[in-house]
N, C-alpha and C positions, 0 to 999 in steps of 0.2 A: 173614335174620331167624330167629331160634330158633324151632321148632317142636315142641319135644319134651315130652308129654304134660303141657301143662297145661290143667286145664277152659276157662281164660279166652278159651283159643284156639281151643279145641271152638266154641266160642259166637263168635269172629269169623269163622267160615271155615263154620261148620256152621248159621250163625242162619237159614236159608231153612229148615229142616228144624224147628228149634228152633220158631220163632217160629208156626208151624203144629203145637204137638204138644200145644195145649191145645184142639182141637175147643168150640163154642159151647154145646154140650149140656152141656160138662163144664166150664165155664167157672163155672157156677153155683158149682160146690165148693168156687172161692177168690173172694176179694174182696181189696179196697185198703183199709188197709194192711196189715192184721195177718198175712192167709193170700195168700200169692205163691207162684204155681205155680215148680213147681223150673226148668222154662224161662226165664223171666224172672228168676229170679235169677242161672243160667248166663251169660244176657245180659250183667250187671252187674258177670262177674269182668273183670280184666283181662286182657290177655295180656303176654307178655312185651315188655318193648321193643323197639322196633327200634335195632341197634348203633351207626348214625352219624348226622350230622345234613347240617346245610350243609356245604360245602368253603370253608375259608375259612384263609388263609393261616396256614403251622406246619400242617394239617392237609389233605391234599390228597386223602383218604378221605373225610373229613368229619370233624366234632368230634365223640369218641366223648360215647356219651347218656350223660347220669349219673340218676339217681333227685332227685326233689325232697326226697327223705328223707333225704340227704345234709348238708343247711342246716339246723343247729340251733342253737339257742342258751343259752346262760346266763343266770343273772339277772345275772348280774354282767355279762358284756354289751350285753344288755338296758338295765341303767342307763346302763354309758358309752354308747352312742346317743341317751339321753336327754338326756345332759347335753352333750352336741353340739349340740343345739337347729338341727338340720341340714333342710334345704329341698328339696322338689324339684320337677321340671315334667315332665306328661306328655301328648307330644304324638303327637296319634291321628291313625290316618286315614279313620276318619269315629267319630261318637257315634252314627249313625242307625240300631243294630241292638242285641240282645240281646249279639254278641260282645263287643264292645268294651266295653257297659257294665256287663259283668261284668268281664272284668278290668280297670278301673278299679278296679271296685269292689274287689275281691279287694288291687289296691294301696295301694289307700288308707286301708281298713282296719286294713294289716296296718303299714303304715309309720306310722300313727295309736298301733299297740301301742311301735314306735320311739320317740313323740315327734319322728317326723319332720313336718313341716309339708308339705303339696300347697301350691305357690304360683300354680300357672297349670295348666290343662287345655285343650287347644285340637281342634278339629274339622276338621280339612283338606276333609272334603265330598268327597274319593275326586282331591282335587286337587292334583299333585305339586307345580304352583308354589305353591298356599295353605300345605303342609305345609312345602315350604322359611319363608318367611317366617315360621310359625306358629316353627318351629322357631328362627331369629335373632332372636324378638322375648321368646322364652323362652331364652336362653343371653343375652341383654341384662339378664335380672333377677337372674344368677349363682347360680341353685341349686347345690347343692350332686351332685344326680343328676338326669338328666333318663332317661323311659324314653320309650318310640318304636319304632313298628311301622313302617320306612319302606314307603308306597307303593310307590316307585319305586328299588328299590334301587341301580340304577348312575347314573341322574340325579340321584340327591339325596346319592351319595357326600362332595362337595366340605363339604356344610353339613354332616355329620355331623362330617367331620374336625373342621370347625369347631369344634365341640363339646367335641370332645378335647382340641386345642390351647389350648381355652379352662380343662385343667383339671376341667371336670364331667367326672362319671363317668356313662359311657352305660351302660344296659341294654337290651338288644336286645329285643321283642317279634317271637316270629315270624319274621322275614329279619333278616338281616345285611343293610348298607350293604357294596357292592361295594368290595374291597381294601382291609377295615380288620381287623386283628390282635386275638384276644381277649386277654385280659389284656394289653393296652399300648395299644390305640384305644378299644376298650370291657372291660365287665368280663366280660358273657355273653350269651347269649341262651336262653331258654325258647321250647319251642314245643308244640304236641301231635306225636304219632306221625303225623304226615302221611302216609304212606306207609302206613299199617297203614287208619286211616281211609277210606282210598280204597280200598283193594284190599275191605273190606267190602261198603263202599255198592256197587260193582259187582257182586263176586258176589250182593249179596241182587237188586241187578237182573235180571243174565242168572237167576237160581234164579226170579224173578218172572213170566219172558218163555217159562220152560221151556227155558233153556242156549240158544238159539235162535234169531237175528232180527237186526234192526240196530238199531245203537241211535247215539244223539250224543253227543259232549261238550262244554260250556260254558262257558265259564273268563274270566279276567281278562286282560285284554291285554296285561298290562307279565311278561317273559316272565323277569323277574328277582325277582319275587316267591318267595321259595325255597318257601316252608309250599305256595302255588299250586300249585305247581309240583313240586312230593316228590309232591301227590294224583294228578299225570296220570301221574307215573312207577307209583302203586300201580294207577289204573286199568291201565295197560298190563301190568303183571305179570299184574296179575289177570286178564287176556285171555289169557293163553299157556297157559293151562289151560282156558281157553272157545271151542275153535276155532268152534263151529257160532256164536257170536256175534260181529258182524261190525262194527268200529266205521266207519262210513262216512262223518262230518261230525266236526271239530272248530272251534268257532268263538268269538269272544272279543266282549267288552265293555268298556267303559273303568269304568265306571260301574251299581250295581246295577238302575239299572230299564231300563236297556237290553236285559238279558236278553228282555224281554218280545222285541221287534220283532226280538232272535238267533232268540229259539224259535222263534216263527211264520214264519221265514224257512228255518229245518230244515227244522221239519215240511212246509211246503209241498210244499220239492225232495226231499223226502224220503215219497212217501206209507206207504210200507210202515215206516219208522220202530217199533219197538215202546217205547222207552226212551229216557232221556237222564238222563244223570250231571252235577248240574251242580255246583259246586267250593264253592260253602257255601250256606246256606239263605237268605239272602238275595234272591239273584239267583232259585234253586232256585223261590219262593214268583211269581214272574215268568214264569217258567216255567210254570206250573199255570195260570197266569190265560192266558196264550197257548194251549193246547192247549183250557180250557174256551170260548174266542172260535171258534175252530177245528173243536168240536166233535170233539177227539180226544183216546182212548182211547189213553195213555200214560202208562208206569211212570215217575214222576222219584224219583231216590234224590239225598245229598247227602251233605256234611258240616257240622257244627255244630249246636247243640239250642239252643233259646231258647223260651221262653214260647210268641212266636207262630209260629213254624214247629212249634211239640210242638202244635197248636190242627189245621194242617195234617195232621199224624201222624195223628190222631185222626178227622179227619176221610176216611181213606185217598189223600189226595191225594200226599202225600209218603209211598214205600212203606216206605225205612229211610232210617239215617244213622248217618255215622261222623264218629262228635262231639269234638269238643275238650273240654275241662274250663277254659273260660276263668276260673273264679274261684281255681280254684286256678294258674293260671297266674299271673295277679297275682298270689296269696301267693308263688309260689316268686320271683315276679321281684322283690318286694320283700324279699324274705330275702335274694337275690342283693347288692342294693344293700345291705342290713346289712351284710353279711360284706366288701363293698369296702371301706367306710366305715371298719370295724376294722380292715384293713389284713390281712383274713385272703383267702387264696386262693379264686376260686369256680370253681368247671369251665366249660369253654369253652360246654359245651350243654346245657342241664336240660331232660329231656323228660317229657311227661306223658302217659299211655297214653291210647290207645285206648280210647271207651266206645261198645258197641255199642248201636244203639238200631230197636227195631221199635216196632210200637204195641204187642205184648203186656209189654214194660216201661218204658213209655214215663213211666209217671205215675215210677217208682223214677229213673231217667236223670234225668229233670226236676227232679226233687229232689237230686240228686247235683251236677247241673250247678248250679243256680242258687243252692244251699242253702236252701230254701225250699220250704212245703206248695207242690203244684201248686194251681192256683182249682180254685176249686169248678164253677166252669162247664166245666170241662177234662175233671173228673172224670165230670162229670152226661156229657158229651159222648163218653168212652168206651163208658157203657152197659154197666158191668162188664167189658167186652174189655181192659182195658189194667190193668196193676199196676207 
């Protein structure tokens, strides 16, 4: 990963430092929205990309990243999309979080600007056989693109092909479907900087814990999850610089509310525990509620922002997080799907950077991520600490 003097970077690598340099006394001097201490806007730059994504055949690096600001378009075709009157279906693997229905959102919207039609949206419930099925009972109504975040990326291989052979044009969400070829299986895939994301949330932990202690990690079981699975590779990076912090449990769940009965089963075997990293804010929010059963004092950091984990933030339950930008993920995966549709070239991996998130910019992040004021009960709930 590039590291050569940009602020955005200062701000993922340096936010333990950042995020404590507006003292409460001094906190009075700025407010939300108009005056944001220069901290919190540091938070908000980006940093640069990371160079590759998955490894997925033609690419045994990985697909190098391209910028979303690459997909543009004309009015002119703009109209020919239009006048295609062209359909699509997109099938998720679960609707039950902030992530997912944002980029929905973000696709629908933007394939709305199209004149593309949504024909079906479906919910797998975090269940590889549901999302098979969801997926043949959506390529039985012949849209024209379907997009899809597989679950299970080497079990649900076969039904993607399906897809392919069927003709529609895939858009990736997030992982690739094991042994399928960009531009000739599907068209691409979007993801965030997974890797940059995680290597955050860990340093802002160990800088939580005082560089210091043991801490867990929590994660999802299907070990072919790529986006998953890029975060434990940035936690581990981010360890090799952290010797005095000790990862001593790594443990999985199939399904988000299982994390609860993972934590408490950590923390148990684990009494000196100070931390745990858990892989998005879902599960993360599981987490919190196990350690307050437990009556333990522990740092959880994450990835991903939404509404009710930024509620979390604010409350200091969740200490940071290294967020994806899921609305503009739908936009760029539905620009992806324009650009196939015209028969123009799209790059194998469209990545979206890294957004760092503490509670001192938590209410800006919030607004970034979701495009929308934060509540008002959010704001009232910071107590002037957050911009």
């Amino acid at each position: 990963m590039n590291i050569n003097g940009r602020v955005g970077l200062a701000a993922l690598f340096g936010a333990g430092m950042l995020a404590m340099a507006v003292p409460a006394s001094a906190a009075d001097a700025y407010s939300w929205p108009d005056n944001i201490p220069p901290a919190a806007k540091a938070l908000m730059q980006p940093p640069p990309l990371s160079p590759f994504g998955q490894k997925v055949p033609g690419y045994p690096q990985g697909a190098p990243a391209s910028s979303p600001d690459v997909l543009t378009f004309t009015p002119e075709q703009i109209a020919k999309l239009k006048a295609g009157h062209y359909t699509a279906g997109i099938v998720m693997q679960t609707m039950d979080a902030g992530w997912p229905m944002l980029q929905v959102r973000g696709i629908t919207q933007t394939l709305a600007s199209f004149g593309i039609t949504v024909v079906a949206t479906t919910n797998a419930k975090f269940q590889p056989g549901k999302q098979i099925s969801d997926l043949e009972e959506v390529i039985a109504r012949k849209p024209d693109v379907i997009f899809s975040v597989p679950l299970d990326p080497l079990g649900e291989s076969a039904a993607y092909k399906k897809a392919a052979a069927a003709g529609i044009k895939l858009v990736f969400m997030d992982n690739v479907a094991v042994d399928m070829t960009p531009g000739k299986d599907y068209v691409s895939v979007t993801a965030s900087d997974n890797q940059s994301n995680a290597m955050f949330a860990t340093r802002e932990l160990a800088a939580r814990i005082g560089n210091k202690g043991e801490i867990g990690f929590i994660t999802l079981v299907y070990d072919y999850y790529y986006s998953v699975a890029a975060r434990k590779v940035g936690m581990l990076k981010a360890l090799e610089s952290l010797p005095d912090v000790k990862l001593v449990q790594t443990s999985t769940f199939a399904t988000p509310e299982k994390a609860y009965g993972v934590a408490t089963a950590m923390m148990t075997a684990h009494p000196n525990l100070k931390g745990i990293f858990v892989a998005w804010d879902t599960p993360a929010e599981q987490v919190v509620a196990a350690a307050k059963t437990l009556g333990r004092k522990i740092v959880v950091t994450t990835n991903d922002l939404a509404t009710d984990s930024a509620y979390y933030v604010a409350r200091d339950e969740i200490s940071a997080i290294g967020s994806q930008r899921p609305y503009d993920q739908g936009v760029a995966e539905a620009k992806s799907a324009g650009y196939a549709l015209l028969g123009l070239k799209v790059p194998p991996y469209i990545e979206v950077p890294t957004l760092a998130v503490t509670k001192l910019n938590l209410l800006s992040a919030l607004k970034d991520v979701t495009k929308e004021e934060p509540p008002a009960s959010l704001v009232k709930l910071c107590r002037g600490q957050c911009f």
